[in-house]
C-alpha positions as CSV (number, residue, x, y, z in Angstrom):
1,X,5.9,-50.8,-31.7
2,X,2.4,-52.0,-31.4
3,X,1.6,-55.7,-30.2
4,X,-0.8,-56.0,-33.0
5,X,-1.0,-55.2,-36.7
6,X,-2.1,-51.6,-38.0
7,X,-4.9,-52.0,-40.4
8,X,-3.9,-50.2,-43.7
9,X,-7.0,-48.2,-45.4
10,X,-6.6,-51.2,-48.4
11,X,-7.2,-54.0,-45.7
12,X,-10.1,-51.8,-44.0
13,X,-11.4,-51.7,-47.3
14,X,-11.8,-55.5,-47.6
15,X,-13.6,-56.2,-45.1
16,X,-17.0,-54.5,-44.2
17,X,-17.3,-54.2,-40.8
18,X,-13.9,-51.9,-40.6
19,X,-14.6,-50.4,-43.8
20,X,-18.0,-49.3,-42.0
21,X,-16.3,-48.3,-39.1
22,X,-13.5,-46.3,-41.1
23,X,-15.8,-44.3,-43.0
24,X,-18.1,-43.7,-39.8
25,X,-14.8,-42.2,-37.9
26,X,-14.0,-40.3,-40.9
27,X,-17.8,-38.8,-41.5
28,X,-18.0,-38.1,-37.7
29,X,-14.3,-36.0,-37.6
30,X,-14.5,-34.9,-40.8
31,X,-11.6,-35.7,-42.3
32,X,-9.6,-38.9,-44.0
33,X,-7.4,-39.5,-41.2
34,X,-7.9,-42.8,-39.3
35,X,-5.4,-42.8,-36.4
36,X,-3.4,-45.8,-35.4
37,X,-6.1,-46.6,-32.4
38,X,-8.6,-47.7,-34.3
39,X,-6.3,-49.4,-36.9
40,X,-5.2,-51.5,-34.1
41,X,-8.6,-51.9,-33.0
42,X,-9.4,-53.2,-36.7
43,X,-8.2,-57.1,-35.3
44,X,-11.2,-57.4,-33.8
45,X,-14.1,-56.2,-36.1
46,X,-16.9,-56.4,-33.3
47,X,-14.6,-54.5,-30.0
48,X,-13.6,-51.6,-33.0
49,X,-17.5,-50.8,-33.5
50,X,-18.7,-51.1,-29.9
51,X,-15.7,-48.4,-29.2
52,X,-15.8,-46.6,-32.0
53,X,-19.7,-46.0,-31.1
54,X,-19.5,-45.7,-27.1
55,X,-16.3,-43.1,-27.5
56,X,-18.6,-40.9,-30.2
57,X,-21.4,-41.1,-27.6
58,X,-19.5,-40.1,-24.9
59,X,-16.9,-37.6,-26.3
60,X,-19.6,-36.0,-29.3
61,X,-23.0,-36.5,-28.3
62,X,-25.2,-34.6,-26.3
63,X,-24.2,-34.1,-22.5
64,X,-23.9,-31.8,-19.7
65,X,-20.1,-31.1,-20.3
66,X,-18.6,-29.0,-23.6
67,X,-16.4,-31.1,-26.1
68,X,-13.4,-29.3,-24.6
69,X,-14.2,-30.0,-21.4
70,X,-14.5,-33.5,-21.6
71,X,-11.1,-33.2,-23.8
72,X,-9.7,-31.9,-21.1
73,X,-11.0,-34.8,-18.6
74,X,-9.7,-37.2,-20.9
75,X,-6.2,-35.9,-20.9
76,X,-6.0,-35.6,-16.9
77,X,-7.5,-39.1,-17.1
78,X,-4.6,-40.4,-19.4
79,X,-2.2,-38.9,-17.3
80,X,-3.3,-40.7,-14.3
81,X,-3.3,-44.0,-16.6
82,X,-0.3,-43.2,-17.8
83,X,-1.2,-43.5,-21.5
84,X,1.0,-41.5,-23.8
85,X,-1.0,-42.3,-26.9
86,X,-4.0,-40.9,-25.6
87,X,-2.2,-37.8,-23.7
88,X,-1.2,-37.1,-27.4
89,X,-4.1,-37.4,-29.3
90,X,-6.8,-35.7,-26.8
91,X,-4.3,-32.9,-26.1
92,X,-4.4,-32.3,-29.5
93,X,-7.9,-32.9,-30.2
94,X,-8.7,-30.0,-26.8
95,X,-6.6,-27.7,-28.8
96,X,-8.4,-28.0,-31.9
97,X,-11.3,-27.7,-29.5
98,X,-9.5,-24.4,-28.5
99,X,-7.6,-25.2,-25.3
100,X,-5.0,-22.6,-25.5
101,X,-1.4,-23.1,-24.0
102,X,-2.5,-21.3,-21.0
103,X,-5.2,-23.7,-20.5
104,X,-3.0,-26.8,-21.1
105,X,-0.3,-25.6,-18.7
106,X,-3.2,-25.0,-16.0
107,X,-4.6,-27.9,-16.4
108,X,-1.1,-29.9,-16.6
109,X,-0.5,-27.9,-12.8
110,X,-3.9,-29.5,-11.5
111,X,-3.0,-32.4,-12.8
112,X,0.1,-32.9,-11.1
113,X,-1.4,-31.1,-8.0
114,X,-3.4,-33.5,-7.6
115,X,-1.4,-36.6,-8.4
116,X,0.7,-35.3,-5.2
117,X,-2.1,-35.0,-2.7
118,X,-3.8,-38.3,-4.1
119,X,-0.4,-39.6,-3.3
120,X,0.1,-38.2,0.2
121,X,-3.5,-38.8,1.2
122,X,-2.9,-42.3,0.1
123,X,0.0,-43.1,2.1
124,X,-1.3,-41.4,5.0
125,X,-4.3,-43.2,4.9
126,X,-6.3,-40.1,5.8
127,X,-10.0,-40.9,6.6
128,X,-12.6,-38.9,4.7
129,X,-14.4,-36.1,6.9
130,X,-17.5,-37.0,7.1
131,X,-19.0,-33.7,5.3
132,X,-17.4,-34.8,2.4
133,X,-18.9,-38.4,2.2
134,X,-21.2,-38.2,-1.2
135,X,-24.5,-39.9,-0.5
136,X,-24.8,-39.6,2.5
């Protein structure tokens, strides 16, 4: 249950600054549907545009990684955050990317690959070699 009210599409409507908002997430994906994120995010106007707009830049604009790719970043990401909303919604946004269930399973193995080592490393407090120091 969320801590905060869900905007409904008639509420959005009411006020501009959603409404604009709304219609910009809709436009950008293409389709009507206005997931529950951003409906929470409605409570606060100003933080649901400044989102809205950083996310589209980073996830849809021009960059060095493909959409699935950074789909696929943002899941492993999640995971490590332990956010099951957004586990849900980019896993389903890299399929319709076309991650395929080989890729997912893959990518679910490095994920909890690496969750294990980070772990280990972590409690053995293993210095970094020095060839692997970045900057230097």
């Amino acid at each position: 249950m969320a801590t905060v009210r869900l905007w409904t599409d008639n509420e959005a409507d009411n006020d501009p600054a959603v409404k604009a908002v709304f219609d910009d997430i809709r436009r950008t994906r293409g389709a009507d549907f206005v997931n529950n994120f951003w409906r929470a995010l409605a409570n606060d106007p100003a933080n649901l545009k400044r989102t809205w707009e950083t996310l589209k830049t980073i996830m849809g604009g021009e960059g060095a990684l493909d959409p699935l790719t950074r789909e696929l970043i943002y899941i492993a990401v999640s995971a490590a955050n332990n956010c099951t909303y957004c586990i849900h919604s980019h896993t389903a946004a890299a399929k319709q990317k076309g991650m395929t269930d080989a890729q997912h399973m893959h990518l679910l193995a490095i994920i909890g690959m690496a969750s294990e080592t980070n772990s280990l490393v972590t409690a053995l407090q293993v210095p970094v070699d020095r060839e692997f120091l970045a900057g230097e």
